[in-house]
N, C-alpha and C positions, 0 to 999 in steps of 0.2 A: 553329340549322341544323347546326353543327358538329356536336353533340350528338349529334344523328338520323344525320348520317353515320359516326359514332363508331361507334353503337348498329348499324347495319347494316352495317357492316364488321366488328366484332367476331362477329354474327351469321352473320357470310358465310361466315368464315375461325374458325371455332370449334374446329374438329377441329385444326387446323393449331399454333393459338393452347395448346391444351392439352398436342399433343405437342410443341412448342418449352417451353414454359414446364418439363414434364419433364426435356428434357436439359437446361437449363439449372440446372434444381435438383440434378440428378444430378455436371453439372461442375461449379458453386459449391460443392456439398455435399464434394469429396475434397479442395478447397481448405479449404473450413469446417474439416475433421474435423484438419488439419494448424494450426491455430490454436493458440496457447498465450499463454499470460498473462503480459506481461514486471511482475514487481513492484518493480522498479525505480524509482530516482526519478532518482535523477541523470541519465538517460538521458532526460527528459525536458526538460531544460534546453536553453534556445537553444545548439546550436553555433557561431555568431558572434558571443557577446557577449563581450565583452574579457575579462572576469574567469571565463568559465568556459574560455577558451581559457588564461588564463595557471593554473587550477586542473587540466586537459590536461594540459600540459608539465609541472609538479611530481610530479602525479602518475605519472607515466613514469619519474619520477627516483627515488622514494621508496613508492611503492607506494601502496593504499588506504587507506585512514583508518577501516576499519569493523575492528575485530580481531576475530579468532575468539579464540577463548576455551578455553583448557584446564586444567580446574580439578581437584585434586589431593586428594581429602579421607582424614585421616588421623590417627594418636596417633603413630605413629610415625613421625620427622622426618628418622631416616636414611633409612627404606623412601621416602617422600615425595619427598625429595631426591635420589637414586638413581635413581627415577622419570622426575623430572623431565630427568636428566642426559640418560638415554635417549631418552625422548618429544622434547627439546631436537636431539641427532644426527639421530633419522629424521626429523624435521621442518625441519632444513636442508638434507636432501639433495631436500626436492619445491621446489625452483625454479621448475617452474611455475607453483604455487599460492603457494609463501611468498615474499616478501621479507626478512623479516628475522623471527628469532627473540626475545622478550625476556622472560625471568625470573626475573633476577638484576638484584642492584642493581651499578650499579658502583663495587665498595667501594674498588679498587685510586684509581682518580680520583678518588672524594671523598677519602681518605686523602692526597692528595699536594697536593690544592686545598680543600681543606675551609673554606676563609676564601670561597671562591667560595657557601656558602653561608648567608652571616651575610643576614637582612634589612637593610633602609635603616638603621634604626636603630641596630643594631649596625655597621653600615661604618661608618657617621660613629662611634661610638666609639672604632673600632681608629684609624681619622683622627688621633683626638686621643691618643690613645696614642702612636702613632708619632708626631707633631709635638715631645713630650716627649722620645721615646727612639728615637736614630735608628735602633740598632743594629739595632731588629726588624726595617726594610726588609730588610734581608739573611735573616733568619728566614723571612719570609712566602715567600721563593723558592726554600726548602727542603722536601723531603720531610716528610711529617709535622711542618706548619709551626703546627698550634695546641698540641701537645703541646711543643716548643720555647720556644714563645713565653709559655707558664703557665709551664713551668719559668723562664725569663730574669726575668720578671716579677717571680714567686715568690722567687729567689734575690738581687733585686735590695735595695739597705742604702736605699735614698734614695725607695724608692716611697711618693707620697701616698696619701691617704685615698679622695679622688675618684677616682684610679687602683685601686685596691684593691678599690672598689665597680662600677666597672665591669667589672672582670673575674668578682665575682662573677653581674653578671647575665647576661654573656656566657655564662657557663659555664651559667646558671639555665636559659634562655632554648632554648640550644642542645643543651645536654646530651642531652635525653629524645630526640628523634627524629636526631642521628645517630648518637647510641650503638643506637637502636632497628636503622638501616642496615647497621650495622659488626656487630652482633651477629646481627639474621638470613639477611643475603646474600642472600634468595631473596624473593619475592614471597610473603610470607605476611599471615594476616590478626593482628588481634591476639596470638589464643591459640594461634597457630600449629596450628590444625587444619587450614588450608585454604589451597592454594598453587597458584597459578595461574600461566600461561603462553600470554603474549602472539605469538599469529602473525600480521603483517602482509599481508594477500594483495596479489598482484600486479596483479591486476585492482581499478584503482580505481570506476568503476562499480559501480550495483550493477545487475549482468548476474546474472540468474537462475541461468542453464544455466551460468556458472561456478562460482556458490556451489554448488551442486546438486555440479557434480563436485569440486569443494575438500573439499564435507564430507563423500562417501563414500569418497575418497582419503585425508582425516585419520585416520576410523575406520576405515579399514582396516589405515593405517599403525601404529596405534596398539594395535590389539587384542591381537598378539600381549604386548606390555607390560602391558595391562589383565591376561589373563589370568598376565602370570605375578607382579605383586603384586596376587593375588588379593581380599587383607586392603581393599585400600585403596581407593576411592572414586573413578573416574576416569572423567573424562567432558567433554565439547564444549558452548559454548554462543556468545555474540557474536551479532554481526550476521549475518553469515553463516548460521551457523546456522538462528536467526528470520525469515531471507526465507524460506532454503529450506524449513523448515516453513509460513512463509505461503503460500508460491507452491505448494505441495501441497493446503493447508487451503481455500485460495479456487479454487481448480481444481474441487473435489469439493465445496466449499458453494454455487457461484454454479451449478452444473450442478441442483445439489438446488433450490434455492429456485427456478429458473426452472422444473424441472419443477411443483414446487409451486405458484406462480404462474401455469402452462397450467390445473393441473387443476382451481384453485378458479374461473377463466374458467369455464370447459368446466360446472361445478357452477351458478355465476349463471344463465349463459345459458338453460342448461336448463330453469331452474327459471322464468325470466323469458320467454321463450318455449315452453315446457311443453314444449318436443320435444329430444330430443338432436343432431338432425340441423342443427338453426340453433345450437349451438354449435358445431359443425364446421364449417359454413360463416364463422362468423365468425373460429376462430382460423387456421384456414387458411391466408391471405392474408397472416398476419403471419408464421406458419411460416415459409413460403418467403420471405418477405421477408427472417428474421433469414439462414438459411440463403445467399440470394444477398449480404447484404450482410458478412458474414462472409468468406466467398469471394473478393470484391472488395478487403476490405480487406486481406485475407494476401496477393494478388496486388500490390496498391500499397504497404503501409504492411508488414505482414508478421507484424505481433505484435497483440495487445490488450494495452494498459498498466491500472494500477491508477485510472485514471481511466473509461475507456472496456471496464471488465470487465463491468458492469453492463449492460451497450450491451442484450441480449438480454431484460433485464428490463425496460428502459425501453421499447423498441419496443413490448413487451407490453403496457403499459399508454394507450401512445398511438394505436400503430397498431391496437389493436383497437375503438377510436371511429369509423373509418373505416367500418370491416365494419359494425358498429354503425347507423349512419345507412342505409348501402347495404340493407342488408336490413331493416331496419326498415319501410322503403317498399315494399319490396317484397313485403313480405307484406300490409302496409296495404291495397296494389293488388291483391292472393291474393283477401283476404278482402271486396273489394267483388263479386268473380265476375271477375273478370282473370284468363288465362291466363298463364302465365310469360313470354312473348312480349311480351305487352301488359307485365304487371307491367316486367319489365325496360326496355323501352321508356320509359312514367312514370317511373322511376328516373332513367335519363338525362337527362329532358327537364326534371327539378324539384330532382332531389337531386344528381346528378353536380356540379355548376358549386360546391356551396358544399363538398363533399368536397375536392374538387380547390384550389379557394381555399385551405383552411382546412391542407389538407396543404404546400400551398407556400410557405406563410408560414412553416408550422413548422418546415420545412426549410433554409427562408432564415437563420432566427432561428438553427439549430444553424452551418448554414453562416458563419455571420458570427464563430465564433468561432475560425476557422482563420485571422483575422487578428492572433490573440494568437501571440506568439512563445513564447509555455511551451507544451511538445509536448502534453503531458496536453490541453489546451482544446483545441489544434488537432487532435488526433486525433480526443476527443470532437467535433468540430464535425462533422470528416468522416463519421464511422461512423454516427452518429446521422441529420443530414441526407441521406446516401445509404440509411440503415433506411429515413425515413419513405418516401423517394420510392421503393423498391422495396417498399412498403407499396404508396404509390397505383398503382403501376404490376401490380401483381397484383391489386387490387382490381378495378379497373378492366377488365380483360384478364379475368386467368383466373377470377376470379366469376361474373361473369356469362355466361361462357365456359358453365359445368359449372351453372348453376343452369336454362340454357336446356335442358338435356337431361331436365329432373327435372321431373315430372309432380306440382305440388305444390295438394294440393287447399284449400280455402278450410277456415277454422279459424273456425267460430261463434262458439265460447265465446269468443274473441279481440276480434271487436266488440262486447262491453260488459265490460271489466276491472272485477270488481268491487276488485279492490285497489288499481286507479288513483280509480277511485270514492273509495272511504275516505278514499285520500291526498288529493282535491281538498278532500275536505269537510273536515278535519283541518286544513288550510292557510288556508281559509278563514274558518271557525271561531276559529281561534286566532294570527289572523295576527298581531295585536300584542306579542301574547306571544312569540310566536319573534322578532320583531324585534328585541324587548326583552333574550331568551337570545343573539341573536347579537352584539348590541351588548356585552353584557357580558362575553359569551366575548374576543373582540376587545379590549375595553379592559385584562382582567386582566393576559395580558403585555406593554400597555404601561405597567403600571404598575413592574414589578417587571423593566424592563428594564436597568434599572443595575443589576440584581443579575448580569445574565449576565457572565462572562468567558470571555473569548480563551483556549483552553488551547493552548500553544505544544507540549507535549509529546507527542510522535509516537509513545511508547512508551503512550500509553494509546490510542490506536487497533488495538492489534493485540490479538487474541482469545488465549483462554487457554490460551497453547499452553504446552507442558513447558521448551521455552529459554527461554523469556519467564519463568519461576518463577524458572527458575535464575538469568536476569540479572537480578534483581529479588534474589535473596539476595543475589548478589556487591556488590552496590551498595556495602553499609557497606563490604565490604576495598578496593574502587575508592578510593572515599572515603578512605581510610586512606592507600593508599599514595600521591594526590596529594599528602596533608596531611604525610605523613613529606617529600617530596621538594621539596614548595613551601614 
């Protein structure tokens, strides 16, 4: 009963039903058109959990954690270093994008505490050095206290063997990487071709729309330097960098592949119901659907994150099952000699209740996950679960709204498919045998399931953009200069 009143209500009010559904796609869609893609991740973290509140407040103290990256390539170590000095000044003076600058090792502090970096091993050696010989406690509180202390040693009439040999592995041990510090001052890599420099941003988050302005603000600040050591190799890369090429990259490829994704619909449908005009009616409904729920979302939520970017390709593939069933029947009811009237009527009375079921569940199911406190699932919960249902709420409405006006005549060739044919007899024919291909399909990767692994690394997610090369070469001099410093 509902049903029928459904159906002649819609009926009643058709014209009314079409131009609301218009401006409502018209004001969704200038909301839509202001949508953008936050790639962020930190941003999707619970704001009341303890530890991201006390990772907050650090950060406000000390800046972000993601450095941008300015790497120096060169033969020439004075031009490099000169460079640097400069690039160094104009990049302290953007406080609002830097925190802190870092390029240089600090050779003045290791030189005066240099004992501050012996491993365990070696502390408990000087231990027992000093329990022999007092004098050195006074040494190690001195400037340039390991050079002193090899002299004392060295000049010393009464020094043992075991004393002797522990200074030589002191020296073995420690010699190569801070003599390696004390000699190059600057962040280079081994062969000293390549000299990099550390910018802290201030914005700890990763906020898009600041990376974005940090690294046209860097290359700006910096070009005039590029251009005048022309000779030398200079250029941005980090975290920073790599959002703000992703956040460009997925902007311009989730736009492509959803179009791509409309038009191979639009190609099926055609071809599956031989008319172009039942692919328009069926992606349609989803159209406006993605368009109004876009809308909504920038009005309540305000962004798309890298979870919920996808949001417009998913609906496509779910919400167009909808249309699917809907007119499926409805042509079924065409081609017995039903009028559009009738047809749609049937539709309501047989296919509506299990559309509508079938959409609220899936609804439900998205909605259930905006009980998770990581924003990424709660958003996807939202954006997805309010797709499907401005799925069904157009399906329902403005479908049948616009297919009552269309004068759709019965399709012969329709009641006997011969390619449904084939398929019945192919299936039936060969039933064991597919059961037997799907079982085995099925079994393979559970065989070889212990072979899969968890990859933790977030750097093989992201596509092959030109920062991503470059923080992928600097790797080994990262590597290096932890390994000199730790």
């Amino acid at each position: 009963m509902f049903n029928k009143n459904l159906y002649i209500f819609i009926i009643k009010y058709r014209f009314w039903i079409i131009v609301f559904s218009v401006i409502f796609t018209i004001f969704f869609g200038i909301f839509a058109a202001k949508t953008t893609i936050d790639m962020g991740t930190y941003t999707l973290l619970p704001d009341k959990d303890s530890e991201i509140i006390k990772f907050n407040e650090i950060s406000k103290k000390f800046g972000g954690f993601d450095n941008m990256i300015i790497y120096i390539k060169g033969k020439n170590n004075n031009k490099m270093e000169n460079a640097a000095e400069e690039i160094a000044n104009e990049m302290k003076n953007l406080k609002e994008y830097v925190k802190y600058v870092d390029y240089k090792y600090p050779v003045d502090f290791i030189k005066e505490n240099i004992l501050l970096y012996l491993d365990k091993d070696s502390f408990e050696e000087i231990i027992y050095l000093l329990k022999n010989n007092m004098d050195l406690l006074k040494l190690t509180q001195e400037k340039n206290n390991l050079s002193k202390l090899l002299l004392y040693l060295s000049t010393k009439k009464d020094i043992k063997e075991e004393e002797i040999s522990i200074i030589n592995n002191l020296i073995k041990k420690n010699r190569n990487n801070i003599l390696k510090i004390l000699d190059m001052k600057y962040y280079y890599n081994e062969s000293k071709t390549t000299l990099l420099i550390f910018l802290r941003p201030t914005n700890a988050n990763h906020d898009m729309l600041f990376f974005e302005k940090m690294v046209s603000k860097v290359k700006k600040d910096i070009y005039p330097i590029t251009k005048k050591y022309s000779t030398l190799n200079i250029g941005i890369t980090g975290m920073p960098v790599i959002m703000a090429e992703q956040q460009q990259n997925l902007n311009s490829k989730i736009t492509i592949i959803s179009i791509i994704v409309l038009l191979l619909l639009i190609v099926l449908f055609t071809l599956s119901y031989k008319k172009f005009s039942s692919s328009i009616y069926i992606v349609m409904p989803v159209i406006i659907a993605i368009i109004w729920t876009l809308g909504i979302n920038y009005l309540i939520i305000g962004r798309l994150n890298i979870v919920t970017s996808i949001f417009s390709i998913l609906l496509l593939g779910l919400g167009v099952d909808y249309s699917l069933h809907f007119l499926t029947k409805f042509y079924y009811e065409i081609n017995k000699g039903n009028d559009s009237y009738t047809a749609l009527e049937k539709v309501f009375n047989h296919t509506l209740s299990g559309i509508f079921v079938g959409a609220i569940t899936t609804a439900s199911s998205f909605y259930a996950l905006m009980l998770s406190k990581f924003k990424g699932l709660y958003e996807l919960g939202f954006v997805a679960g309010t797709g499907i249902l401005m799925s069904l709420i157009s399906i329902i409405f403005i479908l049948p709204s616009i297919l009552s006006y269309l004068k759709i005549k019965s399709d012969t060739q329709s009641k006997n498919s011969t390619l449904s044919e084939i398929y019945m007899k192919i299936l039936t024919k060969n039933k064991y045998v597919i059961i037997l291909v799907v079982f085995l399909i099925t079994l393979i990767p559970y065989i070889f399931r212990n072979k899969i692994e968890f990859n933790y690394n977030a750097f093989d997610l992201l596509p092959d953009l030109p920062s991503v090369k470059i923080e992928n070469s600097l790797k080994k001099i990262l590597i290096l200069l932890l390994n000199i410093i730790f």
